[in-house]
C-alpha positions in Angstrom: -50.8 39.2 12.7 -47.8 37.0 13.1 -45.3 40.0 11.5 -46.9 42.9 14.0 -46.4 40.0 17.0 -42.8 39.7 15.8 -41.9 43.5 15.7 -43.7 43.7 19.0 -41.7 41.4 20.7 -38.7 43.2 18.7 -39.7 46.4 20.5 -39.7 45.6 23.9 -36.6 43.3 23.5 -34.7 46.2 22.1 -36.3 48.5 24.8 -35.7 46.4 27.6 -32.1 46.2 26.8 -31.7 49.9 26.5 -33.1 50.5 29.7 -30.9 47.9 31.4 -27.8 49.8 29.7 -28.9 52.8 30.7 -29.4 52.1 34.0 -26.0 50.3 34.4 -24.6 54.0 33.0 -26.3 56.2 35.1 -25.1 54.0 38.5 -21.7 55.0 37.4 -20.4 58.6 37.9 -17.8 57.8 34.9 -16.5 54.9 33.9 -12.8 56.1 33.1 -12.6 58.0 36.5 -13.8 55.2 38.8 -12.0 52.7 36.9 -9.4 52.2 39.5 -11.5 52.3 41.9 -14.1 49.4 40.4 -10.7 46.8 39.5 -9.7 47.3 43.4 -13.4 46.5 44.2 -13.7 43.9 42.2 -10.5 42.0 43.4 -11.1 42.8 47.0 -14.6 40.8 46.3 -12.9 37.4 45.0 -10.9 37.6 47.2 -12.0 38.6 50.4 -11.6 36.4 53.5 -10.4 33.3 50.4 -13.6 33.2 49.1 -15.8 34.3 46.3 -18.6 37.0 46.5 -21.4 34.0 46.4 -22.7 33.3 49.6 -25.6 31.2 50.6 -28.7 32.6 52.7 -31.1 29.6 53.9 -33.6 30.7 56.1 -34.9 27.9 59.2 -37.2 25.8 58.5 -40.4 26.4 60.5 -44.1 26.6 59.7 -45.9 30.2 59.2 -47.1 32.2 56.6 -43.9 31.7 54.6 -44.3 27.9 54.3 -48.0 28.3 53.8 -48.0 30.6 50.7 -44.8 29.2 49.0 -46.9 26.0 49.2 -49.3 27.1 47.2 -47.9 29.2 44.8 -45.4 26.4 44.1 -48.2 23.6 43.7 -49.6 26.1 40.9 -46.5 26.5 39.7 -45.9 22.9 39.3 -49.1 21.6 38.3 -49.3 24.3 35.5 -45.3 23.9 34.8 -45.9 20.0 34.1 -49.3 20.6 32.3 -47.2 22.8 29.7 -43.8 20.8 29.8 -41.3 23.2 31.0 -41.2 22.3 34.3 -42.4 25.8 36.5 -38.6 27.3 37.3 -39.6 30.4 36.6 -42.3 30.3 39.2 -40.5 28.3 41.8 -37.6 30.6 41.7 -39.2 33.9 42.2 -41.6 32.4 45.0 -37.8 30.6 47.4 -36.1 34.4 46.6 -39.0 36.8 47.7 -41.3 34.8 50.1 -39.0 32.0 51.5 -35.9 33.9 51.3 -33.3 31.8 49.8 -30.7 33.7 47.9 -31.2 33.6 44.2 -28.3 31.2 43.6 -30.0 29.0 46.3 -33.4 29.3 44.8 -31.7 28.7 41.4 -31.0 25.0 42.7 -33.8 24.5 44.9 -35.8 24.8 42.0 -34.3 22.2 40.4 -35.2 19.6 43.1 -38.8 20.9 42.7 -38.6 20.3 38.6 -37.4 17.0 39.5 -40.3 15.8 41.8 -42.9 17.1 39.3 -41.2 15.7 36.3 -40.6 12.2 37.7 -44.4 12.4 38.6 -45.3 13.5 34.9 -43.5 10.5 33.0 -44.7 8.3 35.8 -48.4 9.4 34.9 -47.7 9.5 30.8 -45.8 6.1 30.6 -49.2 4.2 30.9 -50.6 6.4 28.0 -51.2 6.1 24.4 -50.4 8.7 21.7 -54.0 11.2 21.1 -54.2 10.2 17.7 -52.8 6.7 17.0 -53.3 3.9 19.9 -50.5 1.9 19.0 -47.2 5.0 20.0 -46.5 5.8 23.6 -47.2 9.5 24.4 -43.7 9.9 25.0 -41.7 10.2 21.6 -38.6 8.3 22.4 -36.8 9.1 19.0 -36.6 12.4 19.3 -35.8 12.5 23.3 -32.8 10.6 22.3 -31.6 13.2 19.8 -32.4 15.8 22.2 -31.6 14.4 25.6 -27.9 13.8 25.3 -26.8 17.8 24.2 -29.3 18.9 26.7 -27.2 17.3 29.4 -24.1 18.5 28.1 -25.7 21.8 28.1 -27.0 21.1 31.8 -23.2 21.4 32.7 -22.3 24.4 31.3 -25.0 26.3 31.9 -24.1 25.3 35.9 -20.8 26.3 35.7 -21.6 30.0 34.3 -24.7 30.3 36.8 -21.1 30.4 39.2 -19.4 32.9 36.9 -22.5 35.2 35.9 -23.7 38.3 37.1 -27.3 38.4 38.3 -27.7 41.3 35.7 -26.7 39.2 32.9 -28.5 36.5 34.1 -31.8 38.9 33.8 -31.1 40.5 30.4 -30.9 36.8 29.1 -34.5 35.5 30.9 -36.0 38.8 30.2 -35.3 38.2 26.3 -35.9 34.6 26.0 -39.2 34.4 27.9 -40.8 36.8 26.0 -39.6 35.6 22.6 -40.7 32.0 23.0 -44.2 32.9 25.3 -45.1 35.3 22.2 -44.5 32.0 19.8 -46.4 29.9 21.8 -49.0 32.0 22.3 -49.5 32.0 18.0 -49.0 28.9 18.0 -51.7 28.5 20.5 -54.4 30.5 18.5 -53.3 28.4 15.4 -54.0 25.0 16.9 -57.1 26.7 18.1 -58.7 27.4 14.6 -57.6 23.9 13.2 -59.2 22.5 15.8 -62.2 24.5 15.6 -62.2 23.3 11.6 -61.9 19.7 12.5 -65.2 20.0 15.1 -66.9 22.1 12.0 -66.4 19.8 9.5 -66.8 16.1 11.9 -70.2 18.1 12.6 -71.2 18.7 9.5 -70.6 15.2 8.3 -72.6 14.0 11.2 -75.5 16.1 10.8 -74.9 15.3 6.3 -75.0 11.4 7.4 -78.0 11.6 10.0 -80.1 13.3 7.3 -79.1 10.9 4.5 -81.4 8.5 3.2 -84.3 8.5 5.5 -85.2 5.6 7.3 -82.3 4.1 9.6 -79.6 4.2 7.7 -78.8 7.6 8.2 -79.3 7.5 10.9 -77.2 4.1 11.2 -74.2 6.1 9.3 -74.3 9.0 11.6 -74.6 6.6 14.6 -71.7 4.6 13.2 -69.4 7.6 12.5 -69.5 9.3 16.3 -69.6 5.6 17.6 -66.2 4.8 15.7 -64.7 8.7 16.5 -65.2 7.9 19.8 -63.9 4.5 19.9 -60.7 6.0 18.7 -60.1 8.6 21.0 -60.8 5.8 23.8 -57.7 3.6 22.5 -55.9 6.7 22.1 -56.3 7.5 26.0 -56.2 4.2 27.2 -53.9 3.5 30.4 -51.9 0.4 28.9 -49.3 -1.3 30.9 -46.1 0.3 32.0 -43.8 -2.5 31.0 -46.0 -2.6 27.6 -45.3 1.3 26.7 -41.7 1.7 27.0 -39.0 1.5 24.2 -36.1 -0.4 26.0 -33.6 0.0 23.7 -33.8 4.0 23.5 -34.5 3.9 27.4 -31.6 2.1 28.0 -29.5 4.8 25.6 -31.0 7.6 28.0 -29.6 5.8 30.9 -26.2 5.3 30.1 -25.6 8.5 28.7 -27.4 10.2 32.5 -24.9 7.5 34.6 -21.5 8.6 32.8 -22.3 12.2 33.0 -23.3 11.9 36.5 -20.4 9.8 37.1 -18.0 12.5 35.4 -19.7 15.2 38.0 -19.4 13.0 40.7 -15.4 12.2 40.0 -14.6 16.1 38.7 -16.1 17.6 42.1 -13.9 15.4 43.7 -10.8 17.2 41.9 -9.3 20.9 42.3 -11.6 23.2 40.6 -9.4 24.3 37.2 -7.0 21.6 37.8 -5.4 19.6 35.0 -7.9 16.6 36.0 -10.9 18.5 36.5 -11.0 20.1 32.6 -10.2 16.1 31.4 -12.9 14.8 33.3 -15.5 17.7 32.2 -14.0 17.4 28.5 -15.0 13.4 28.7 -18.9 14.5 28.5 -18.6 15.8 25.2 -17.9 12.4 23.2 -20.4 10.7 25.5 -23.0 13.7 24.7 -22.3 14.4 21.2 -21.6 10.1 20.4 -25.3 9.2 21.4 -26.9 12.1 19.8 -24.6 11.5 16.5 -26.0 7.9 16.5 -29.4 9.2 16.7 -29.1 11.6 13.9 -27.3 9.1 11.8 -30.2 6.6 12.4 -32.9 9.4 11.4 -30.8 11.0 8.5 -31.1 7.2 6.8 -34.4 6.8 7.3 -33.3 3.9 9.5 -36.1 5.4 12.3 -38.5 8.5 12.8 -40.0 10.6 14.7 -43.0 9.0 14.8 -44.9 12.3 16.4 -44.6 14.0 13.3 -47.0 11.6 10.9 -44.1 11.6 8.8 -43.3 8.2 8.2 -39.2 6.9 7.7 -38.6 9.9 6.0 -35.1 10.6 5.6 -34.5 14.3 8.3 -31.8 16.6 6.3 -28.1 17.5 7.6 -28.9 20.8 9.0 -32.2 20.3 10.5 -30.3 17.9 12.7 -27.6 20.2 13.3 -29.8 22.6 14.5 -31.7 20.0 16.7 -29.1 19.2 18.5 -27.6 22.9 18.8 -31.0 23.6 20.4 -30.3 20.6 22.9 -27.5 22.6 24.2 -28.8 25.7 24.1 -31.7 24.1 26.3 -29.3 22.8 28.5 -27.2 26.0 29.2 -30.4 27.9 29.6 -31.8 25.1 32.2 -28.5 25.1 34.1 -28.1 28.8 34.3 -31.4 29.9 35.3 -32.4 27.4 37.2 -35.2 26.4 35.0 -36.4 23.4 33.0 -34.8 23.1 29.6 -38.9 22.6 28.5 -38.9 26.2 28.4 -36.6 25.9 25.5 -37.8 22.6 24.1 -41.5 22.5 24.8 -42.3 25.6 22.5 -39.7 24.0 19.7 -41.3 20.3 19.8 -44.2 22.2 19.0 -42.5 24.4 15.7 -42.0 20.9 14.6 -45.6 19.9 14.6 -45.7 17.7 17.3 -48.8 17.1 18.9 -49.3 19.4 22.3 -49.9 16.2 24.2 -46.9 14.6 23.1 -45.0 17.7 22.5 -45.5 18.4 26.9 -45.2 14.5 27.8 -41.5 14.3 25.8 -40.1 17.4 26.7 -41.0 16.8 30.6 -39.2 13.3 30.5 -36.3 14.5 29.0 -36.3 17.1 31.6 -36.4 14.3 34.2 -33.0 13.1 33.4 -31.9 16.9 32.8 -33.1 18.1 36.1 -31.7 15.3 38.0 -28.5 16.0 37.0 -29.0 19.3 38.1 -29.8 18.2 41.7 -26.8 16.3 42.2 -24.6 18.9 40.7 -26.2 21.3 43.1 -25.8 18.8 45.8 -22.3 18.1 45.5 -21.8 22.1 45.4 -24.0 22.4 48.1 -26.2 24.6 46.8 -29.9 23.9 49.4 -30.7 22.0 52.7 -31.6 19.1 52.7 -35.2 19.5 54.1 -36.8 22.4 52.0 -35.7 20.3 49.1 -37.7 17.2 50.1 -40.8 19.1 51.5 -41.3 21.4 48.0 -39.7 18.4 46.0 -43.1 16.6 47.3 -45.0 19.7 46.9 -44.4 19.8 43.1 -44.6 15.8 42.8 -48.6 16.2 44.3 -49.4 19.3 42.2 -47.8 17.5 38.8 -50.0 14.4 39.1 -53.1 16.7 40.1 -52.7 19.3 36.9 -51.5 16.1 34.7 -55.2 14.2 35.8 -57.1 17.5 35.6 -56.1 18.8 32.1 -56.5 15.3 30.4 -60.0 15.0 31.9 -60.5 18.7 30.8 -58.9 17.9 26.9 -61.4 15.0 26.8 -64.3 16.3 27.2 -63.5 19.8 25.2 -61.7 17.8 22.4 -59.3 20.8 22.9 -55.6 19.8 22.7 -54.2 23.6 22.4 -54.7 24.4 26.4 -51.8 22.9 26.8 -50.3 25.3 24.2 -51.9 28.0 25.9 -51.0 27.2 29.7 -47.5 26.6 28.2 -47.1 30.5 26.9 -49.1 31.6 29.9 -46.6 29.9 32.2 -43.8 31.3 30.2 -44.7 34.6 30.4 -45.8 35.2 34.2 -42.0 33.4 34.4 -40.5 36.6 32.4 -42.7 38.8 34.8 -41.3 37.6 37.7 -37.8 36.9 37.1 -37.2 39.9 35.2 -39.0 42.1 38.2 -36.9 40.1 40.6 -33.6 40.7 39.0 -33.8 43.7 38.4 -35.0 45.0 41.6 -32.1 43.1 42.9 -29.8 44.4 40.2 -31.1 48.3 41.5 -30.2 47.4 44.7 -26.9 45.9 44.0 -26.2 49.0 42.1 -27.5 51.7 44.9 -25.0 50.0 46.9 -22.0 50.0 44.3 -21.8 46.5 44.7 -19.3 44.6 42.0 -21.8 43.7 39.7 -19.1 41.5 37.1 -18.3 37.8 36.5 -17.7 35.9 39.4 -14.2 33.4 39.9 -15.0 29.6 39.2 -11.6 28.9 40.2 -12.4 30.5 43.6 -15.6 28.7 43.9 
């Protein structure tokens, strides 16, 4: 099943590329004859009026049907966006473009400020909980958000700077691919978790029923009483609220901290520079030793066995050279992906935490508070660039802070009482592939229309910006 999944998903990856080619073919009469013609265009669109093509479109803010629907599709989009740990971009972006009417750069970094409110909701929820399956772990696996959480803000940065320099069209091709790749592996991954789960209830069943019937009398009955009495006992530790100040791991947290205040602090001093200038590149080179020195400690620690990803059951078990290699490419990745498209480097993470065997509970919990410190940085990129007003930012920002505490309190009520930890897995691929839906339809609508009005449709000046 997996292999005809995999050369599905190969199919419509190839196709959808092909179409997109062939489409950018037929808008052009011939590209030798109009090449003249598409270098003067292109020049006369950096350049018009000294400034780049990119400008802004915020609508005013007042209540009607507008307000009323993106309210709602955005509190789904957050409360099912925190549920799965990839924070609900995907959603949020579509719904500012074509109901709101931002322009899709806009909506790019309004949605940011909504994955922000929604993720600093989440870890505020999940720092009073325990791990599902052993009482005495946070839910959040600080280990491996340290590994991860330093390249993904590198990442963050890049991926800002080529959401300047990027085509929407490129931008598209990219989502289009991604989403459905990683929503197909979730979505295995979902049915997996399923039937090991269904196992488990078989077989803790069984053993019920084998110890009620054992013996006569009441000690079977004492054994079978004893068993679900204890089973239950432990999945009450397990989601126990404990105290905030008991549940966090200071040293790592303080790690994650630094690493967020001299990035920011880099953004905050290179915005104050000449874009390209001699001082700018410096300060945006300065992130990579910060990024890369934390995460290098990290690795360094786990390839020695001196700590552990304590999520995986694993014990101090010394982690191999190239696994951690490809961790921490996948950090960036996640970042340049997140800062790109607007979009919660969960997207990226969430379905990887989970190829790792991390529990779905943990896997969601993790991902979203690296996020936090991801998305944040985001915001005040955005900010500085000004990118969104003010206003729509804090009004959906506490839109998506409501709907993330709601879906975070109705899903663990719902896992309780189903014993069913793979809806989280489930809502995760769900939510990744209604994204690829509507982004992909978005951009390339837009990338039709762009076309029917022979618009320059190449990279954009950052220099210019």
């Amino acid at each position: 099943m997996y292999n005809l999944m995999a050369a599905v998903t190969l199919v419509v990856v190839v196709s959808v590329i092909l179409l997109v080619s062939l489409a950018l073919a037929a808008g052009d009469r011939s590209l030798q004859e109009d090449f003249t013609e598409y270098k003067a265009r292109a020049i006369h669109f950096v350049r018009r009026d000294g400034h780049v093509g990119y400008r802004h479109h915020w609508p005013g803010m007042k209540f009607g049907w507008r307000i009323v629907v993106g309210t709602v599709i955005g509190f789904l989009g957050a409360a099912f966006g925190s549920v799965g740990g990839v924070g609900g971009g995907g959603i949020f972006v579509p719904m500012l473009t074509l109901i709101i009417g931002f322009d899709p750069k806009s909506s790019t970094a309004m949605s940011k400020c909504m994955i922000t409110g929604a993720a600093a909701t989440t870890v505020y929820y999940n720092l009073r909980l325990r791990h599902p399956n052993t009482a005495d772990q946070p839910i959040i696996d600080y280990e491996l958000a340290l590994l991860f959480q330093p390249m993904l803000m590198l990442g963050i940065s890049v991926g800002v700077a080529f959401n300047v320099i990027f085509a929407n069209w490129m931008v598209t091709i990219l989502l289009i691919v991604l989403f459905i790749v990683t929503s197909s592996k979730a979505f295995l991954r979902g049915i997996e978790t399923w039937k090991k789960e269904t196992i488990v209830k078989r077989e803790a069943a069984a053993r019920l029923a084998s110890n009620g019937g054992d013996g006569g009398g009441g000690g079977g009955g004492g054994g079978g009483q004893q068993l679900e009495g204890q089973a239950e006992s432990n999945e009450s530790k397990a989601s126990e609220e404990v105290s905030i100040m008991e549940n966090i791991q200071w040293k790592q947290l303080a790690i994650l901290i630094a690493v967020w205040a001299s990035i920011l602090a880099l953004q905050i001093l290179k915005n104050k520079t000449t874009t390209c200038s001699a001082a700018y590149w410096a300060l945006n080179s300065l992130q990579i030793p910060i990024a890369v020195g934390a995460s290098a400690y990290q690795a360094v620690r786990l390839y020695k066995g001196r700590s552990e990803i304590s999520s995986k059951g694993e014990g101090r078990k010394a982690m191999r050279v190239h696994r951690l290699l490809l961790y921490c490419f996948c950090g960036i990745l996640a970042g340049v992906v997140g800062g790109l498209l607007g979009l919660g480097g969960g997207f990226i993470m969430a379905p990887l935490f989970l190829e790792l065997g991390i529990h779905p509970q943990v896997s969601s919990a993790t991902a979203t508070f690296i996020m936090m410190f991801s998305s944040s940085m985001s915001v005040v990129e955005y900010y500085l660039l000004k990118r969104f007003p003010i206003p729509y930012a804090l009004y959906f920002g506490g839109v998506a802070m409501v709907a993330a505490f709601s879906g975070q309190h109705v899903v663990t009520r719902a896992i309780a009482i189903l014993g069913r930890a793979s809806l989280i897995i489930f809502i995760l691929a769900i939510t990744i592939f209604i994204s690829a839906i509507l982004l992909g339809g978005v951009g390339i609508s837009n990338m039709v229309k762009r076309m029917e009005r022979k618009e320059y449709m190449g990279f954009d000046d950052i220099c210019s910006y």
